[in-house]
VORO-663509 format. One record per atom (N, C-alpha, C, O, CB): atom name; chain; x, y, z. Coordinates in steps of 0.05 Angstrom, whole numbers, plus 5000, padded with zeros to 4 digits. Glycine has a CB too. Layout:
N
<r 'CA', 'A', <X, Y, Z>>
...
This chain:
108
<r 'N', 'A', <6528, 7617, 1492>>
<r 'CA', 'A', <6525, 7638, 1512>>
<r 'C', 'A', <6553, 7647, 1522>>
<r 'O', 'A', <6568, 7633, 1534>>
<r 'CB', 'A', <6509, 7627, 1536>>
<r 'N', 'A', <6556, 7670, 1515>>
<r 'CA', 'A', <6579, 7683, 1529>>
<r 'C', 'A', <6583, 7678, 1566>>
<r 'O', 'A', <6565, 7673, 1582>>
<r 'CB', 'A', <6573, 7716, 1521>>
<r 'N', 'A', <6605, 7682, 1570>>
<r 'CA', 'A', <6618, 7685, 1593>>
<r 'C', 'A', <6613, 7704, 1611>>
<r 'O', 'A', <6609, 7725, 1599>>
<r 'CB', 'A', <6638, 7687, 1588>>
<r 'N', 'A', <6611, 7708, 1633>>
<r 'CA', 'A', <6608, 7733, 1649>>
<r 'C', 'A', <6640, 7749, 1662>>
<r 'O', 'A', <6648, 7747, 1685>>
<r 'CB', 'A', <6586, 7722, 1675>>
<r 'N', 'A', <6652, 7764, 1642>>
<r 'CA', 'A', <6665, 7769, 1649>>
<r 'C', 'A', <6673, 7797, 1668>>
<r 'O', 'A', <6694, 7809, 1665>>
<r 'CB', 'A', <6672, 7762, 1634>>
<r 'N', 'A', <6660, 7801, 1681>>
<r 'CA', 'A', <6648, 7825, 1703>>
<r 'C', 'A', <6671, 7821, 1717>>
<r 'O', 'A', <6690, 7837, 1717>>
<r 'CB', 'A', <6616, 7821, 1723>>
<r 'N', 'A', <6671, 7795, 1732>>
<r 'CA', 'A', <6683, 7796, 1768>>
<r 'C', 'A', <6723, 7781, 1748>>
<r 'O', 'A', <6740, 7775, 1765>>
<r 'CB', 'A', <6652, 7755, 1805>>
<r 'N', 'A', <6727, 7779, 1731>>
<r 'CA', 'A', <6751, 7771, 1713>>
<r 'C', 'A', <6757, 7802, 1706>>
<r 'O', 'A', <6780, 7809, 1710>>
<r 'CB', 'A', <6744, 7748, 1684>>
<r 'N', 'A', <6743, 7817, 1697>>
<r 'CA', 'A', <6749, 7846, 1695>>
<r 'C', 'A', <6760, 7869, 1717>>
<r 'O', 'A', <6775, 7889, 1719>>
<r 'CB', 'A', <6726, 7855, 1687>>
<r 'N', 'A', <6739, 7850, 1737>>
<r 'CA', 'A', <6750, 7872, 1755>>
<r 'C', 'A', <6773, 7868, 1772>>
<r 'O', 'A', <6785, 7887, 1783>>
<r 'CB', 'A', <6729, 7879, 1773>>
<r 'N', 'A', <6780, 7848, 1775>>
<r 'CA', 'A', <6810, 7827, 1786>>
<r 'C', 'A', <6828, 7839, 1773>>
<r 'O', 'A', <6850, 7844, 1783>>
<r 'CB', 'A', <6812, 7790, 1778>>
<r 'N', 'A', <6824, 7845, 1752>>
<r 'CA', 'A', <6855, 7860, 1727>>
<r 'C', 'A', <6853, 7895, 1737>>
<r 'O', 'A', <6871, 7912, 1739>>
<r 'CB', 'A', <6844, 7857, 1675>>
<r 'N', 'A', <6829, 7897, 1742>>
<r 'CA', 'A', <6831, 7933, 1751>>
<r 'C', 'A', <6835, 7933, 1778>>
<r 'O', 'A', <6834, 7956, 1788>>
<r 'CB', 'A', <6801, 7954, 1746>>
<r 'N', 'A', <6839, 7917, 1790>>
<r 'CA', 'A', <6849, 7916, 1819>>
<r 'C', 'A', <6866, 7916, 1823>>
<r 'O', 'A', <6876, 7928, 1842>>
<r 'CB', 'A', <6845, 7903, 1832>>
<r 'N', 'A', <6882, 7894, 1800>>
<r 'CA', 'A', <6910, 7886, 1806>>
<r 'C', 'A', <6929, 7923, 1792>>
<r 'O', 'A', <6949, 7935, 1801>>
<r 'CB', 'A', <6917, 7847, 1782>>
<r 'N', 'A', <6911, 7929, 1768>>
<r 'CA', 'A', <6922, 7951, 1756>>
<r 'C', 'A', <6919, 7961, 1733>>
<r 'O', 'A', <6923, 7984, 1724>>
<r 'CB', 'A', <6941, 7949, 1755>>
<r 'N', 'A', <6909, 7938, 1723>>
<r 'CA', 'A', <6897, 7943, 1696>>
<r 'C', 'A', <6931, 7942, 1679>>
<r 'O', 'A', <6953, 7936, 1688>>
<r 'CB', 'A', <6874, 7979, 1694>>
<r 'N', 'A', <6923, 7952, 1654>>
<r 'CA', 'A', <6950, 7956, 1631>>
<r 'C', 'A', <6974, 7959, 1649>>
<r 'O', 'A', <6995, 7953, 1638>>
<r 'CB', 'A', <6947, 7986, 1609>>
<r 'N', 'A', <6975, 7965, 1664>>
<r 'CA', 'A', <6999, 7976, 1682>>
<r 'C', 'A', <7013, 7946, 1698>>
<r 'O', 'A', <7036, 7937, 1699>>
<r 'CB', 'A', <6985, 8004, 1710>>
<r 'N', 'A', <6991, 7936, 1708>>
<r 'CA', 'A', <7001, 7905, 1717>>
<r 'C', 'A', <7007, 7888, 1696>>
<r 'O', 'A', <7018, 7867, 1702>>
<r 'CB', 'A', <6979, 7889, 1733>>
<r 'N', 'A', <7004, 7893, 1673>>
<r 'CA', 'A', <7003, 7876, 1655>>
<r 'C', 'A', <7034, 7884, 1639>>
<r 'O', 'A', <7045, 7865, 1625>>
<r 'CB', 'A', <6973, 7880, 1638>>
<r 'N', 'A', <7045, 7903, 1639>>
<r 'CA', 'A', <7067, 7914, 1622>>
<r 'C', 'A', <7087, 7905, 1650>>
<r 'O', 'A', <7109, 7893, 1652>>
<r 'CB', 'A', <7065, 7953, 1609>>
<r 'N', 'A', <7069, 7918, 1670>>
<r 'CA', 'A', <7098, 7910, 1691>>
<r 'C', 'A', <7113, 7876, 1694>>
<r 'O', 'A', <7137, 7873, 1700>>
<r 'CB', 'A', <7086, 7918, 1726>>
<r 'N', 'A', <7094, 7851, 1689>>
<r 'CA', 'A', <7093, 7831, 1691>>
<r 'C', 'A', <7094, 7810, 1678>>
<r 'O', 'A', <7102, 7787, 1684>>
<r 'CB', 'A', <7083, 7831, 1699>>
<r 'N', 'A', <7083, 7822, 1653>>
<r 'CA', 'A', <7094, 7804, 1631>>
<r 'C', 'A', <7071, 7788, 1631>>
<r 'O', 'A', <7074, 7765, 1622>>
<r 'CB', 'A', <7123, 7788, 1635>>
<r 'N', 'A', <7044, 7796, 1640>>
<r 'CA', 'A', <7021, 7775, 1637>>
<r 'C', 'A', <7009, 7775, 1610>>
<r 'O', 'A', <7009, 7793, 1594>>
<r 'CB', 'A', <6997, 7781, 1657>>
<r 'N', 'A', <7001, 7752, 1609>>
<r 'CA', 'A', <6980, 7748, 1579>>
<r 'C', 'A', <6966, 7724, 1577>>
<r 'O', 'A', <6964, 7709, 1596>>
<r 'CB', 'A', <6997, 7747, 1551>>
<r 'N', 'A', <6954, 7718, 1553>>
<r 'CA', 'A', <6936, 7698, 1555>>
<r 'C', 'A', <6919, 7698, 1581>>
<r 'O', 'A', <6915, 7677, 1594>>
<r 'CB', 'A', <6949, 7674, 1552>>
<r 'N', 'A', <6908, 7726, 1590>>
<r 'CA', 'A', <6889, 7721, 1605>>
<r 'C', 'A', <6857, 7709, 1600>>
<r 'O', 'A', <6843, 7716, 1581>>
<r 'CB', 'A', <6890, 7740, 1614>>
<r 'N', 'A', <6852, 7698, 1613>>
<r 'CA', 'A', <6826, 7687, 1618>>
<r 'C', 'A', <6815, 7678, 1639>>
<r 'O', 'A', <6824, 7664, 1657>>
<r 'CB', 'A', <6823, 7670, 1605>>
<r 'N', 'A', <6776, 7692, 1633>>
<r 'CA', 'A', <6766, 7686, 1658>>
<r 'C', 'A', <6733, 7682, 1664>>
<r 'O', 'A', <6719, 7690, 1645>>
<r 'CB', 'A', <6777, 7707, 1673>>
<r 'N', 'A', <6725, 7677, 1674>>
<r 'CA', 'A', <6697, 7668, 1683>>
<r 'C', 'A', <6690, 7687, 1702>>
<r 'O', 'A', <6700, 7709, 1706>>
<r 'CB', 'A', <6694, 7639, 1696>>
<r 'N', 'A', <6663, 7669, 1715>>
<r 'CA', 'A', <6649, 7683, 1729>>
<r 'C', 'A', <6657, 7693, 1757>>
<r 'O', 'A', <6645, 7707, 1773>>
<r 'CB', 'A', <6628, 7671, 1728>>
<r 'N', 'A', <6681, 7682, 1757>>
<r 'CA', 'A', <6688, 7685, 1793>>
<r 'C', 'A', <6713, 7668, 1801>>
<r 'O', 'A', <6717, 7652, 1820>>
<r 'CB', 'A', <6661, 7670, 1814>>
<r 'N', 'A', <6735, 7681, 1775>>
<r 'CA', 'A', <6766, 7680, 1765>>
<r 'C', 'A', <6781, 7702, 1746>>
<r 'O', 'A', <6769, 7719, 1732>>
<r 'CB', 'A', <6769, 7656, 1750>>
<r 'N', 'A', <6806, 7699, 1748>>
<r 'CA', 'A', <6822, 7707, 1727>>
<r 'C', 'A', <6844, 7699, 1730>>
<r 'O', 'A', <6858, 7701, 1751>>
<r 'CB', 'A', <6824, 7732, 1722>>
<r 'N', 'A', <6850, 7684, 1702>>
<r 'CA', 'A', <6881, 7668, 1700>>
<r 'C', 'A', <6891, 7674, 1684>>
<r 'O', 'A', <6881, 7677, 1662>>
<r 'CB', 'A', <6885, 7643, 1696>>
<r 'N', 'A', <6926, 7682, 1691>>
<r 'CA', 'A', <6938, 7684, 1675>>
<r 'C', 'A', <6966, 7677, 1664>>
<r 'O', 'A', <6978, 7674, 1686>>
<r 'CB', 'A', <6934, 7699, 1676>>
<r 'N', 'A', <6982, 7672, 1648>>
<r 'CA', 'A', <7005, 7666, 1651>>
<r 'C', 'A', <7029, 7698, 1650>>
<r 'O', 'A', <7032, 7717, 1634>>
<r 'CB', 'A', <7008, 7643, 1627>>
<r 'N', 'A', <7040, 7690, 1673>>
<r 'CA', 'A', <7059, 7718, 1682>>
<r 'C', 'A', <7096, 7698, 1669>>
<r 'O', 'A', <7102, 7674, 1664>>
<r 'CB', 'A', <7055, 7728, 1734>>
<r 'N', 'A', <7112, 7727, 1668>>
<r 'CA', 'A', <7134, 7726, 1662>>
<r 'C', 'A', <7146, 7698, 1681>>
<r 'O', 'A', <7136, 7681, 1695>>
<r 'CB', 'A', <7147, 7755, 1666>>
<r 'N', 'A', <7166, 7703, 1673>>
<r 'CA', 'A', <7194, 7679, 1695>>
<r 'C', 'A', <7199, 7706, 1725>>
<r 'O', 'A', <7197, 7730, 1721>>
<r 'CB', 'A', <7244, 7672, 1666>>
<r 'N', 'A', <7204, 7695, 1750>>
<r 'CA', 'A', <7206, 7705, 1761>>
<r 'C', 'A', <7211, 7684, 1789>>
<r 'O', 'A', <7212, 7659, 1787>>
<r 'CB', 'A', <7190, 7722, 1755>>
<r 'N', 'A', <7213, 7698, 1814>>
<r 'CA', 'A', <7232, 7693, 1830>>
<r 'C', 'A', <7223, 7666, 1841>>
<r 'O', 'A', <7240, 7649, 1846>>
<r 'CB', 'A', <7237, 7715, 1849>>
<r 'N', 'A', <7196, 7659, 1847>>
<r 'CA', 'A', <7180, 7634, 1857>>
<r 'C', 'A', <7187, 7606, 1832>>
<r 'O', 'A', <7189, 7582, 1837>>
<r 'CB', 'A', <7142, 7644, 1860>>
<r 'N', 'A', <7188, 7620, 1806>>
<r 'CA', 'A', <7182, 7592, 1795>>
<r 'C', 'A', <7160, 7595, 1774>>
<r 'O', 'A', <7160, 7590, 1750>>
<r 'CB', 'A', <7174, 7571, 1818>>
<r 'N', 'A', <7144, 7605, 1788>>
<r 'CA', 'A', <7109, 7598, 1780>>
<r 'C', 'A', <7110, 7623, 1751>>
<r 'O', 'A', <7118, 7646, 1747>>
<r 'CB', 'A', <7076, 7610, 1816>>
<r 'N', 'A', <7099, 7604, 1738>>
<r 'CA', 'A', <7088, 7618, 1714>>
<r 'C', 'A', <7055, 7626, 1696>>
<r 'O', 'A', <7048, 7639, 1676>>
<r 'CB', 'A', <7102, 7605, 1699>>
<r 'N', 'A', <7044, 7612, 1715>>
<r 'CA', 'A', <7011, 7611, 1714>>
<r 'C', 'A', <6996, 7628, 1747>>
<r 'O', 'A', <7003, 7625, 1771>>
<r 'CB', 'A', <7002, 7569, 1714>>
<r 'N', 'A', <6980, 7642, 1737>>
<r 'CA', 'A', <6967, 7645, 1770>>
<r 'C', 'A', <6939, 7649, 1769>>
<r 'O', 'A', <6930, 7667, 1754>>
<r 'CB', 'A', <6980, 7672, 1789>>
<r 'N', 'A', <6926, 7637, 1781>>
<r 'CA', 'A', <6891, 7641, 1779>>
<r 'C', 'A', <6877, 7655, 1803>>
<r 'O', 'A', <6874, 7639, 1822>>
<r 'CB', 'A', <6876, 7611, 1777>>
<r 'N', 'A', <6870, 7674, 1807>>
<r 'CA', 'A', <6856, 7696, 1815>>
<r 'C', 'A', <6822, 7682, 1825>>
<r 'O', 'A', <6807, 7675, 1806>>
<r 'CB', 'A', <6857, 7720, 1788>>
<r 'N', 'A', <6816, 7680, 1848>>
<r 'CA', 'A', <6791, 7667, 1849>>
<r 'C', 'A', <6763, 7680, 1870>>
<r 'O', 'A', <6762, 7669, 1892>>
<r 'CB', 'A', <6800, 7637, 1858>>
<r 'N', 'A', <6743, 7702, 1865>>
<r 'CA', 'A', <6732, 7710, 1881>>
<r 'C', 'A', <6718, 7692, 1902>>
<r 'O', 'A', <6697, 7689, 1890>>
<r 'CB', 'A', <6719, 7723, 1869>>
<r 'N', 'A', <6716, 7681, 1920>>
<r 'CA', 'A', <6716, 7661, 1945>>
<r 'C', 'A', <6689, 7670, 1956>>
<r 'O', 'A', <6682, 7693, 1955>>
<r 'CB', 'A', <6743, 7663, 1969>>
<r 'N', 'A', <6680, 7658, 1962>>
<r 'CA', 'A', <6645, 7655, 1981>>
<r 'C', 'A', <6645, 7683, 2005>>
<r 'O', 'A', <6626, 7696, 2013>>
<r 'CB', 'A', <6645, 7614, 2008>>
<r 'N', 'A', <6677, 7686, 2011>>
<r 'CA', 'A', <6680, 7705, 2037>>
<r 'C', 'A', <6683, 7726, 2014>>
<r 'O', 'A', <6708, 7728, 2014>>
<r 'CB', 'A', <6708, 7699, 2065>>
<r 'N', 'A', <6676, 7741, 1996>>
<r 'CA', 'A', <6681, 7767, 1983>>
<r 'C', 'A', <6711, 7776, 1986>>
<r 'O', 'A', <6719, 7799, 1991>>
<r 'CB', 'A', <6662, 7788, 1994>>
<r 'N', 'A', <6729, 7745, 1981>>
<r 'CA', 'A', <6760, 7764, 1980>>
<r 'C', 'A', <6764, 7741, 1964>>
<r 'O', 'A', <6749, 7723, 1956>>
<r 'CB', 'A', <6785, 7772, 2012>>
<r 'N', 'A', <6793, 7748, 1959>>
<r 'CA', 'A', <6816, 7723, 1943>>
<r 'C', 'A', <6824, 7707, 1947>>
<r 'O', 'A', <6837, 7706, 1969>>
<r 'CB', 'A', <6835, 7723, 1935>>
<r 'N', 'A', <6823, 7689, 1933>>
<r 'CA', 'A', <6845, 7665, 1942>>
<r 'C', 'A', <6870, 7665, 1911>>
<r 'O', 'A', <6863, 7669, 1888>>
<r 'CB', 'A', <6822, 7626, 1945>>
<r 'N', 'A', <6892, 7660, 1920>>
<r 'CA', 'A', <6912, 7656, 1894>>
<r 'C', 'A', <6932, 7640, 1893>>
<r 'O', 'A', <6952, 7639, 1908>>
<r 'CB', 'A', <6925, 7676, 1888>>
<r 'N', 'A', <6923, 7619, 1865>>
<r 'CA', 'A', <6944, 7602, 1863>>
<r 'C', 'A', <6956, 7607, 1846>>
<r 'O', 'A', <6947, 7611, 1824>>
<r 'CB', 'A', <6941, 7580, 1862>>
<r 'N', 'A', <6990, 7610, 1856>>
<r 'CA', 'A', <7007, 7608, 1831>>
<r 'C', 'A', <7022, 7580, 1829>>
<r 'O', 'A', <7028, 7564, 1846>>
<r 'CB', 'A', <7029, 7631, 1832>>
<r 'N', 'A', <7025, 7579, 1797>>
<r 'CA', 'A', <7028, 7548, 1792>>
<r 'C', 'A', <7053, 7539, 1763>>
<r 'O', 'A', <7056, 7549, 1740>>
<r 'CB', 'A', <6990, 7537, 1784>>
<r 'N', 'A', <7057, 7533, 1767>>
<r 'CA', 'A', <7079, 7528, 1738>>
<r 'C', 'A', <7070, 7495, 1729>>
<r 'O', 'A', <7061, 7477, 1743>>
<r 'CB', 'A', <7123, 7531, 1748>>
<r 'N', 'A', <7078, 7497, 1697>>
<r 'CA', 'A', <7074, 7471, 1688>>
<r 'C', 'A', <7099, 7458, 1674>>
<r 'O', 'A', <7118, 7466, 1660>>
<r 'CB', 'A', <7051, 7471, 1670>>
<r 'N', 'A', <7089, 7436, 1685>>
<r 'CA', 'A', <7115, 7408, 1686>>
<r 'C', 'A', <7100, 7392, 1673>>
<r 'O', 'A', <7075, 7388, 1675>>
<r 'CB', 'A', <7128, 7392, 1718>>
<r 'N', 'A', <7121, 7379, 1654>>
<r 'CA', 'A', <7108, 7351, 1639>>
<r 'C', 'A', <7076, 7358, 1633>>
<r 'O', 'A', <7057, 7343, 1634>>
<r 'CB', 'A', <7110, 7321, 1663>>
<r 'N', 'A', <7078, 7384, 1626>>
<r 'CA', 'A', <7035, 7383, 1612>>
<r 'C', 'A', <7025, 7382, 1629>>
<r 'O', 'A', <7001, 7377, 1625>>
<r 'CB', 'A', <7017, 7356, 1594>>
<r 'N', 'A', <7033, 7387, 1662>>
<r 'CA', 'A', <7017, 7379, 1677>>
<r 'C', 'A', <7019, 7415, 1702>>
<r 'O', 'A', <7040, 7427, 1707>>
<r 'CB', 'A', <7030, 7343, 1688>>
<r 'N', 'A', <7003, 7419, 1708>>
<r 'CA', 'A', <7004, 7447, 1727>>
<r 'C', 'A', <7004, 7434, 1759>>
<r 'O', 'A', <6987, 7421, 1771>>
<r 'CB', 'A', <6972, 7471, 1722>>
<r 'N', 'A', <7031, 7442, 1765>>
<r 'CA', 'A', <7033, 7444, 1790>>
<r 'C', 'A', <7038, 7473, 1806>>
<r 'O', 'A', <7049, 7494, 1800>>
<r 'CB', 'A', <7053, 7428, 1795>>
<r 'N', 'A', <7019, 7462, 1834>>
<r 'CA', 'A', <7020, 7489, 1848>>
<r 'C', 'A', <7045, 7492, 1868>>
<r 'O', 'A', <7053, 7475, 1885>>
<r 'CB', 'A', <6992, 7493, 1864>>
<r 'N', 'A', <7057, 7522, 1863>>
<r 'CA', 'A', <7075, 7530, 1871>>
<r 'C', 'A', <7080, 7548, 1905>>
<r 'O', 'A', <7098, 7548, 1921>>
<r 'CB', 'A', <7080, 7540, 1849>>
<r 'N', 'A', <7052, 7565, 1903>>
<r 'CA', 'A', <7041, 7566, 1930>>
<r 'C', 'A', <7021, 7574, 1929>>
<r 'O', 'A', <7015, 7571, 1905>>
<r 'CB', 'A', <7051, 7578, 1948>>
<r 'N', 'A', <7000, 7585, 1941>>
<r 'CA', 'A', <6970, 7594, 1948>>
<r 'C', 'A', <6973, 7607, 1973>>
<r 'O', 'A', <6988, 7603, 1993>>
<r 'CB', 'A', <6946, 7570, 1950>>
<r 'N', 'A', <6950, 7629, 1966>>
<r 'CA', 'A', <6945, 7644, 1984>>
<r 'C', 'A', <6911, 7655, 1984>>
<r 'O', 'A', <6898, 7663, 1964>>
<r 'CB', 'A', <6968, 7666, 1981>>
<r 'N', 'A', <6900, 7651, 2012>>
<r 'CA', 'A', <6874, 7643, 2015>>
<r 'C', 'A', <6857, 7673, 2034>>
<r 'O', 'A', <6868, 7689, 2050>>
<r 'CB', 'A', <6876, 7609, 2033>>
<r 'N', 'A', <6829, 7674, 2024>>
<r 'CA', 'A', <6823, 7695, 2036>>
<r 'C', 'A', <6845, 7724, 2037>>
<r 'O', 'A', <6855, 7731, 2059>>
<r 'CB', 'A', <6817, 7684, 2060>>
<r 'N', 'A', <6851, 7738, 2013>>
<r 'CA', 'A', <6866, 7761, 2013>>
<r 'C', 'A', <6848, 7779, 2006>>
<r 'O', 'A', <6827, 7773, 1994>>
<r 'CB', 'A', <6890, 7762, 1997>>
<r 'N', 'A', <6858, 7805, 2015>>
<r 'CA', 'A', <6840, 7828, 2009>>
<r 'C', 'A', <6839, 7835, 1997>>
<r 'O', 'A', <6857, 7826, 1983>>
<r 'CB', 'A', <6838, 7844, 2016>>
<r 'N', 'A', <6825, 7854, 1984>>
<r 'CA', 'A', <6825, 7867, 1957>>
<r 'C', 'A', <6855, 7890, 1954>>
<r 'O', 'A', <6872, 7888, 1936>>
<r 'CB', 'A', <6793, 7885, 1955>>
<r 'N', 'A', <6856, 7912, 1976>>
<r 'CA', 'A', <6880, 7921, 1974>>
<r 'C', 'A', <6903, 7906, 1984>>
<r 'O', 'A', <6924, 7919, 1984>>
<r 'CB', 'A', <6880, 7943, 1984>>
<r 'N', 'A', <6906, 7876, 1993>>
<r 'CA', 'A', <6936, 7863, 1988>>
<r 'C', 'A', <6936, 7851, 1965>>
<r 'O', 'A', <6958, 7841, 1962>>
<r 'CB', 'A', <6947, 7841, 2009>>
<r 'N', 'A', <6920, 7845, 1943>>
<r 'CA', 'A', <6927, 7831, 1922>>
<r 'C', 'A', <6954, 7846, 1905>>
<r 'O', 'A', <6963, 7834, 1885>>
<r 'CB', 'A', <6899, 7828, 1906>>
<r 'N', 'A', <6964, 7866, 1912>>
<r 'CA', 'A', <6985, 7872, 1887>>
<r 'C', 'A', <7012, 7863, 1917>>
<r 'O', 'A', <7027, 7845, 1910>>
<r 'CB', 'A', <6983, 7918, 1866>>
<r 'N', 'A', <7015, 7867, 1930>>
<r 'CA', 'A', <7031, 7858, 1958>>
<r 'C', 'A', <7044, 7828, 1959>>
<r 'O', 'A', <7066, 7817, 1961>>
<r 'CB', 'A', <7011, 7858, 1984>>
<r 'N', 'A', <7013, 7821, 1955>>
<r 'CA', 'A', <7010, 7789, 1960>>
<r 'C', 'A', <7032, 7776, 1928>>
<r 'O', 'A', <7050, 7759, 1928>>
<r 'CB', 'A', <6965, 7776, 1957>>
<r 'N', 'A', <7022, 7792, 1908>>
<r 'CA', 'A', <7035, 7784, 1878>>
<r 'C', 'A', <7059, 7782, 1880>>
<r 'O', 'A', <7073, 7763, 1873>>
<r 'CB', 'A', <7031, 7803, 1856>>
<r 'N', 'A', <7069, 7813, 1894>>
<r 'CA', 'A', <7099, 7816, 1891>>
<r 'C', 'A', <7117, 7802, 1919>>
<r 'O', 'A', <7140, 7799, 1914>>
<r 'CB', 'A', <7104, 7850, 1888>>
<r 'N', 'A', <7110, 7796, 1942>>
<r 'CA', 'A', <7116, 7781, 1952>>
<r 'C', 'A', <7130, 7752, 1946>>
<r 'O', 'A', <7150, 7740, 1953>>
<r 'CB', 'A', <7100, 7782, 1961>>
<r 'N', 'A', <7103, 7745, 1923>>
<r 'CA', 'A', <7105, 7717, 1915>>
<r 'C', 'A', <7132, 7717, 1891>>
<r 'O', 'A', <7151, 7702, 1887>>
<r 'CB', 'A', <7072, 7707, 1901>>
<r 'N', 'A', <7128, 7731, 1883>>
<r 'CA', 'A', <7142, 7730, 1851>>
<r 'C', 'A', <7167, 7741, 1852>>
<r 'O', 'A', <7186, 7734, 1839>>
<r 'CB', 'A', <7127, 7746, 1827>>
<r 'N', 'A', <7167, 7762, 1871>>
<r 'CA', 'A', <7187, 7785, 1867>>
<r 'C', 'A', <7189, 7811, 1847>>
<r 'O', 'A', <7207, 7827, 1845>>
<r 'CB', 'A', <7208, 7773, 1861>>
<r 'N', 'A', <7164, 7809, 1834>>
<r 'CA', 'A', <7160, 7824, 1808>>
<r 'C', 'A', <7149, 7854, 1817>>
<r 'O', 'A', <7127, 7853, 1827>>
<r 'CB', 'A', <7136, 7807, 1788>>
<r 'N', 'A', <7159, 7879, 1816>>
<r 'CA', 'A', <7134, 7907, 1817>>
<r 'C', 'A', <7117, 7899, 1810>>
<r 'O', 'A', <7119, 7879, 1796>>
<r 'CB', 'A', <7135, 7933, 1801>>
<r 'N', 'A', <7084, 7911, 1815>>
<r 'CA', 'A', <7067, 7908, 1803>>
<r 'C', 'A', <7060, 7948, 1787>>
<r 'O', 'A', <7039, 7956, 1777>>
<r 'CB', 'A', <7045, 7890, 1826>>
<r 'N', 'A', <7083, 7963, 1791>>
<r 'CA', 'A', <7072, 7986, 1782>>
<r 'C', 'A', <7094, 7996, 1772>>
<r 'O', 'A', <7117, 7988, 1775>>
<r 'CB', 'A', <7059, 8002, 1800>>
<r 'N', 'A', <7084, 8018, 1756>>
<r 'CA', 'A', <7116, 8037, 1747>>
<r 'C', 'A', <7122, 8053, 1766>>
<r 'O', 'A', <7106, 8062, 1782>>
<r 'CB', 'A', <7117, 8059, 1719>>
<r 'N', 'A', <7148, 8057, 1766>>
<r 'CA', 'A', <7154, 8078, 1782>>
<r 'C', 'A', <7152, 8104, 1787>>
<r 'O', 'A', <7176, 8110, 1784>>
<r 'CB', 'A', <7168, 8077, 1782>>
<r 'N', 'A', <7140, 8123, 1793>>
<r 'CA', 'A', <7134, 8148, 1798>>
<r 'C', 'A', <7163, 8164, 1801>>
<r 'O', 'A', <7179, 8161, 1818>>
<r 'CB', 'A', <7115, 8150, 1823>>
<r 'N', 'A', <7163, 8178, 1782>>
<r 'CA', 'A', <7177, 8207, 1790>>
<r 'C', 'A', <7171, 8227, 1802>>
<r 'O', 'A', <7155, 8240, 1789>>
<r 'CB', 'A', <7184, 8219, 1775>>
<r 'N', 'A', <7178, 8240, 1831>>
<r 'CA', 'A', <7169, 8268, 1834>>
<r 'C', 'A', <7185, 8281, 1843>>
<r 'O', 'A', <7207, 8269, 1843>>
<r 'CB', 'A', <7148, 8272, 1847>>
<r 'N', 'A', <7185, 8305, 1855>>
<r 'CA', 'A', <7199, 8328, 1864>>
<r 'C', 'A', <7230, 8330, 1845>>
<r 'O', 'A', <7252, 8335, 1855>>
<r 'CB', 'A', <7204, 8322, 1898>>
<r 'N', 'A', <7224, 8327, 1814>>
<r 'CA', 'A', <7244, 8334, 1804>>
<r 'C', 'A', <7254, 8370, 1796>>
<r 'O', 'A', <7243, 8384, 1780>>
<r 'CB', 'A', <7242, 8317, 1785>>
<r 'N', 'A', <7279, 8377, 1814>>
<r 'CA', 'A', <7279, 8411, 1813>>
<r 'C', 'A', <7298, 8409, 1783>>
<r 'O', 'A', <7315, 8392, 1778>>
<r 'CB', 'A', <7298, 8433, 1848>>
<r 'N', 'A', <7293, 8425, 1770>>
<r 'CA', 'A', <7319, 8435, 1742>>
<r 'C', 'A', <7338, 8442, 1761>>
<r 'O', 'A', <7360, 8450, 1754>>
<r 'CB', 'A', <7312, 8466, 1716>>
């Protein structure tokens, strides 16, 4: 039986979809019914793992975590976040953009 990957889908289009993913260096994502984990670039916390978790209260909880000796330790968490601080909450943690940069009002 396949996976339900609905509420893992929609965590990546929240965060940004392809755009969070080029900005950050994520991959090896994977996810269930009510997660998404992934391993992100090197960056300013440490943490190189972070798991995305939809919570009983209809918001986030997020642990980022790096692994030592085969073993995953957590680096910090952040509990009950909203749907629009999850890219805030990311870059807070990491130090990383979560977007490209926009050009506008360029005159010739």
């Amino acid at each position: 039986m396949a996976t339900d990957m609905t509420v893992a889908n929609e965590i990546l289009r929240q965060l940004g979809g392809q755009e969070f993913i080029r900005m950050t260096g994520a991959k090896s994502l994977t996810g269930d019914e009510r997660s998404l984990a992934m391993a992100i670039a090197r960056n300013a916390s440490g943490a190189t793992r972070l798991k995305i978790t939809l919570n009983e209260n209809d918001l986030y909880d997020l642990e980022f975590g790096r692994t030592y000796r085969h073993e995953l330790k957590l680096v910090e968490a952040h509990g009950n976040v909203h749907v629009e601080d999850l890219r805030a909450t990311f870059s807070s943690v990491t130090g990383m953009d979560t977007r490209l940069p926009r050009i506008v009002g360029i005159n010739a």
